[in-house]
C-alpha positions as CSV (number, residue, x, y, z in Angstrom):
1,X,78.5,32.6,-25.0
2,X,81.9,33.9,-23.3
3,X,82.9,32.3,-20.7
4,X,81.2,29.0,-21.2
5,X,82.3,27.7,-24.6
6,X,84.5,24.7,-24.1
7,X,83.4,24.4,-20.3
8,X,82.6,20.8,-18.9
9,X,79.3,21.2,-17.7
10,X,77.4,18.0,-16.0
11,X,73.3,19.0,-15.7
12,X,71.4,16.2,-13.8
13,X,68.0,15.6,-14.5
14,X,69.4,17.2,-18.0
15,X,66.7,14.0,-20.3
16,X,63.6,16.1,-20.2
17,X,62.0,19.3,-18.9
18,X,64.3,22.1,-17.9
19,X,67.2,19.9,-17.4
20,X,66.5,19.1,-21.0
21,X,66.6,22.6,-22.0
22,X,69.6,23.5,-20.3
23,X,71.4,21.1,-21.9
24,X,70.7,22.5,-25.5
25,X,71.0,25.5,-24.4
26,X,74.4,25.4,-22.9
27,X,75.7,22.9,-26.2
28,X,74.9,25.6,-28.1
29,X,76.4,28.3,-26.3
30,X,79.6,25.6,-27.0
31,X,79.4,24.0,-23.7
32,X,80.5,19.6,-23.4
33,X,77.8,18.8,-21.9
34,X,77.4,15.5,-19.3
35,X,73.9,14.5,-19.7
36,X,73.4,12.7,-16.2
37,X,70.2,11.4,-16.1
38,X,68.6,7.6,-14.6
39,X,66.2,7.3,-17.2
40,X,69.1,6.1,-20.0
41,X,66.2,6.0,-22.7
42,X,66.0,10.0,-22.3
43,X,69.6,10.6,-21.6
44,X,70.9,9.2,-24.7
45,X,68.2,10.7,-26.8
46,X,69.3,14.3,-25.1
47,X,73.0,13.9,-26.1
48,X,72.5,11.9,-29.6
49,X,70.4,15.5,-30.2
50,X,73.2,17.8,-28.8
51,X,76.2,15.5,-31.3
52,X,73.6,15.8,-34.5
53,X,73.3,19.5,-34.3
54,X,77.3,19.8,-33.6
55,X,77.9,20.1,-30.2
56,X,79.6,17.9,-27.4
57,X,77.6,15.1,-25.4
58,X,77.8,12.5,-23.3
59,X,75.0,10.4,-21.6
60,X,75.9,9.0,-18.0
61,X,73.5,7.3,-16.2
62,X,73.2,8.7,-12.4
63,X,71.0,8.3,-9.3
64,X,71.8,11.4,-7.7
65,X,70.5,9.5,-4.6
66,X,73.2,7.4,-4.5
67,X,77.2,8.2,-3.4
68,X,78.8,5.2,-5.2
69,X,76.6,5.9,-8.3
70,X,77.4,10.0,-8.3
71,X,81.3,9.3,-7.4
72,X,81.3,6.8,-11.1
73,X,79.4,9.4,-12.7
74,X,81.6,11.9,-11.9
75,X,84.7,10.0,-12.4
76,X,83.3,8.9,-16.1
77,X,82.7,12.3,-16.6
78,X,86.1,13.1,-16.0
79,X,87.0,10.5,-18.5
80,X,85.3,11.5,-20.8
81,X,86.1,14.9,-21.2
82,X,89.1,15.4,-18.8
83,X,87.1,17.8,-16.0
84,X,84.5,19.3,-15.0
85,X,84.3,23.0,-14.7
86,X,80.0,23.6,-13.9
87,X,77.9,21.3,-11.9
88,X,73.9,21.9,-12.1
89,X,71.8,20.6,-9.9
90,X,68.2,20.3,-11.7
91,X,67.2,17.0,-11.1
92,X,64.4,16.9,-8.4
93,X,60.8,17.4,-8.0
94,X,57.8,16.7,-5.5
95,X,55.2,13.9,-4.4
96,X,52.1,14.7,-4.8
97,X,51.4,12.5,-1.2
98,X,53.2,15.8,0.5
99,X,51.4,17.9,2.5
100,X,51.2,19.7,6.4
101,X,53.7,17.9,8.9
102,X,50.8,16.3,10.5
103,X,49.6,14.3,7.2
104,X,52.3,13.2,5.4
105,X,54.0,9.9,6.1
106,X,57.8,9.6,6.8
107,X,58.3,7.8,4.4
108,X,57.4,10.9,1.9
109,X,59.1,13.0,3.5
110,X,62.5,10.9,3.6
111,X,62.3,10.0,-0.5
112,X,61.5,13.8,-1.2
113,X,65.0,14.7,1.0
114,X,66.8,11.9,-0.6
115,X,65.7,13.2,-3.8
116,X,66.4,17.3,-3.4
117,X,68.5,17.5,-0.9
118,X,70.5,14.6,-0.7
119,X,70.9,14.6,-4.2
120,X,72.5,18.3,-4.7
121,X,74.9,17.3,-1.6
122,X,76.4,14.6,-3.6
123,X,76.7,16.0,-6.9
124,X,78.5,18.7,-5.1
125,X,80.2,16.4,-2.5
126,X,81.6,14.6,-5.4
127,X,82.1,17.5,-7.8
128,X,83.4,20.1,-6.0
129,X,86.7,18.3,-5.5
130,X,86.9,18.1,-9.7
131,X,86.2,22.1,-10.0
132,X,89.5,22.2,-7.6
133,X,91.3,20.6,-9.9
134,X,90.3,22.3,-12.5
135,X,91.3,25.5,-11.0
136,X,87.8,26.8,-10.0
137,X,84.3,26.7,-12.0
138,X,80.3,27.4,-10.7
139,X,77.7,25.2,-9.4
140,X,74.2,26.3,-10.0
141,X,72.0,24.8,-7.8
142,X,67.9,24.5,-7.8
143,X,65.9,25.5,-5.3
144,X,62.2,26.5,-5.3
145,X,59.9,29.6,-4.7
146,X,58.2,27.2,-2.1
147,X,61.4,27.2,-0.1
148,X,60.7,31.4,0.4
149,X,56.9,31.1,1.4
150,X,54.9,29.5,3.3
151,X,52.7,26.4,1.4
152,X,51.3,23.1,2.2
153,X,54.4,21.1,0.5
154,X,56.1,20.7,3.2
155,X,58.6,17.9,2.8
156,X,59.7,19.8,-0.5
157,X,60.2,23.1,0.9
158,X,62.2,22.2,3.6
159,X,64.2,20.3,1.3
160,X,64.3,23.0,-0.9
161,X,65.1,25.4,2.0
162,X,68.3,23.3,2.6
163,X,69.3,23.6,-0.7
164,X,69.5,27.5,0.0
165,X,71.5,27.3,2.9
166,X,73.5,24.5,1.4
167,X,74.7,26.5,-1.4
168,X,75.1,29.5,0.5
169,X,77.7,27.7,2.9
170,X,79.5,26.4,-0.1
171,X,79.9,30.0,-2.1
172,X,81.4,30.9,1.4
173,X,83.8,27.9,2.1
174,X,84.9,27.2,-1.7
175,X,85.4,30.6,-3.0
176,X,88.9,30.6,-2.0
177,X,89.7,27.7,-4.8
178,X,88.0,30.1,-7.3
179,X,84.6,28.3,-7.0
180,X,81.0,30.1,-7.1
181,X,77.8,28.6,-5.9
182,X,74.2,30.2,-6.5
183,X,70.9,28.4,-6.2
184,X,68.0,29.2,-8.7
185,X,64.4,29.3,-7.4
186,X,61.5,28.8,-10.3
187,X,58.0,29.1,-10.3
188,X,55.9,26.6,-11.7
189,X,57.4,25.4,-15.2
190,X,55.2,23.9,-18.1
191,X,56.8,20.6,-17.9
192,X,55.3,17.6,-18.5
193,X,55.1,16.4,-15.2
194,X,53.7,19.2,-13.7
195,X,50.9,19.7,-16.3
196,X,50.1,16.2,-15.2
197,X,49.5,17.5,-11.9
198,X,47.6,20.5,-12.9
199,X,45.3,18.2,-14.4
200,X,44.7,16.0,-11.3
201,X,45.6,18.0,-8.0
202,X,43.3,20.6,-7.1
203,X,45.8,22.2,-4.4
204,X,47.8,23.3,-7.5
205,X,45.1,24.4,-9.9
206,X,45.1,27.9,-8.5
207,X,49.2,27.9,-9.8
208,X,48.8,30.2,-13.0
209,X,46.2,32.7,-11.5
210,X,49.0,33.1,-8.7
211,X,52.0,34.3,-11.7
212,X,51.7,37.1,-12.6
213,X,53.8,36.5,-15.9
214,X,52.3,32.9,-16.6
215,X,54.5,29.9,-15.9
216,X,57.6,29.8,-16.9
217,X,59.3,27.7,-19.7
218,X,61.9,25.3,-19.3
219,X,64.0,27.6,-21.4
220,X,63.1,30.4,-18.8
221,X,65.2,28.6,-16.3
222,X,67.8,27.2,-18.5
223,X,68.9,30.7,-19.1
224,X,69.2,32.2,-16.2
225,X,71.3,28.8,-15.2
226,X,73.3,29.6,-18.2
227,X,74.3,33.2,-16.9
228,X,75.1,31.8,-13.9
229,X,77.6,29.4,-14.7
230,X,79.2,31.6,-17.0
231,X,81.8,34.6,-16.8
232,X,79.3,37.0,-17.3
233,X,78.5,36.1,-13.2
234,X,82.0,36.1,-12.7
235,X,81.3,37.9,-9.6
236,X,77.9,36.5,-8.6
237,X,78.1,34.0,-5.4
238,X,75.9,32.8,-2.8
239,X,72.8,34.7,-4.7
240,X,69.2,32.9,-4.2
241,X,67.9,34.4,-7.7
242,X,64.6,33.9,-8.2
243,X,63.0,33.4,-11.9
244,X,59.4,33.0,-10.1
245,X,57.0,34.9,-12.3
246,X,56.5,37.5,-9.7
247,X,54.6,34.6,-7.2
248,X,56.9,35.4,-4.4
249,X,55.7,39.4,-4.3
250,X,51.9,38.9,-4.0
């Protein structure tokens, strides 16, 4: 695709589901692609797929929970490719403990913070001062249709919610250095976590009644991610674009 071919692009979460995905998807489009994932078993299989069919790959292990471990990530990334021009934020997900305010424990609702929100802030804490030097680039970050409604999720939506505002506040104080931020809210996607949890948590059951397209595809995701890191979105910033099935208007 213009605008992306040759592009450092570091996807977290990028060893399975929609990170997964978006990794293809964006080597094939001619994208070097920083596969930064914890679980190294699933990173390295993601790359050594992305370097058989022809593209460029690297596996770095990352706990986007952690500063010291996002700051080597980012600096390996850097050395292994010389920059980074596109920073996505996919890794993240919920507990199935969450729940109303008044049931869930802190402890839930501080791992599923650390996990969404704390975890984007890094990357882009971390990142952000890489896309400088490169003279600009795009961070696509990932939000959540829970984030715009109200639900019983409520540790992940408010994380999820500061996501939004997060990324909105960085399209605004960034652009000047050529950088443009834009967050992504899904529906439910047919990973395999989440048909896990279809299977076992009846407060989600009711999810593919509710979308009106069916669930989304990793891929469905990974594309729109792909748009929005390239030139083609050249002047696309501070959007909150939903890919949500059409949950969001019923």
């Amino acid at each position: 695709m213009d605008g992306i071919r040759g592009r450092v692009t570091l996807i977290t979460g990028a060893g399975s589901g929609i990170g997964r995905a978006a990794a293809m998807l964006f080597a094939a489009a001619g994208a070097h692609v920083v596969v930064a994932e914890m679980d190294a078993e699933r990173g390295e299989a993601t790359a050594a797929e992305i370097r058989d069919a022809g593209g460029q790959a690297v596996f770095i292990a990352v706990d986007v929970r952690s500063g010291s471990s996002v700051d080597a990530a980012v600096r390996r990334s850097v050395e292994a490719f010389g920059r980074i021009d596109v920073l996505y934020n996919n890794a993240g997900g919920s507990r199935a403990e969450d729940g109303p305010v008044t049931d869930i424990s802190e402890e839930t609702w501080h791992a599923t913070h650390s996990l969404d929100l704390l975890g984007t802030f890094l990357i882009c804490k971390y990142g952000i001062p890489e896309l400088i030097r490169a003279g600009g680039g795009a961070i696509v970050n990932t939000a959540s249709y829970m984030a715009l409604v109200g639900n019983p999720l409520m540790a992940y939506s408010a994380a999820k919610g500061g996501v939004i505002a997060l990324t909105r506040c960085i399209a605004a104080e960034y652009g000047r250095f050529g950088i443009r931020a834009n967050v992504i809210c899904p529906c439910a996607v047919h990973t395999e976590r989440l048909d896990k949890r279809l299977a076992t948590d009846p407060r989600i059951q009711a999810l593919p009644e509710q979308h009106l397209l069916g669930l989304a595809e990793p891929s469905d995701i990974a594309e729109m991610a792909l748009f929005l890191a390239s030139d083609r979105a050249r002047r696309v910033t501070g959007a909150v674009v939903t890919v949500d099935s059409g949950i969001t208007v019923r």
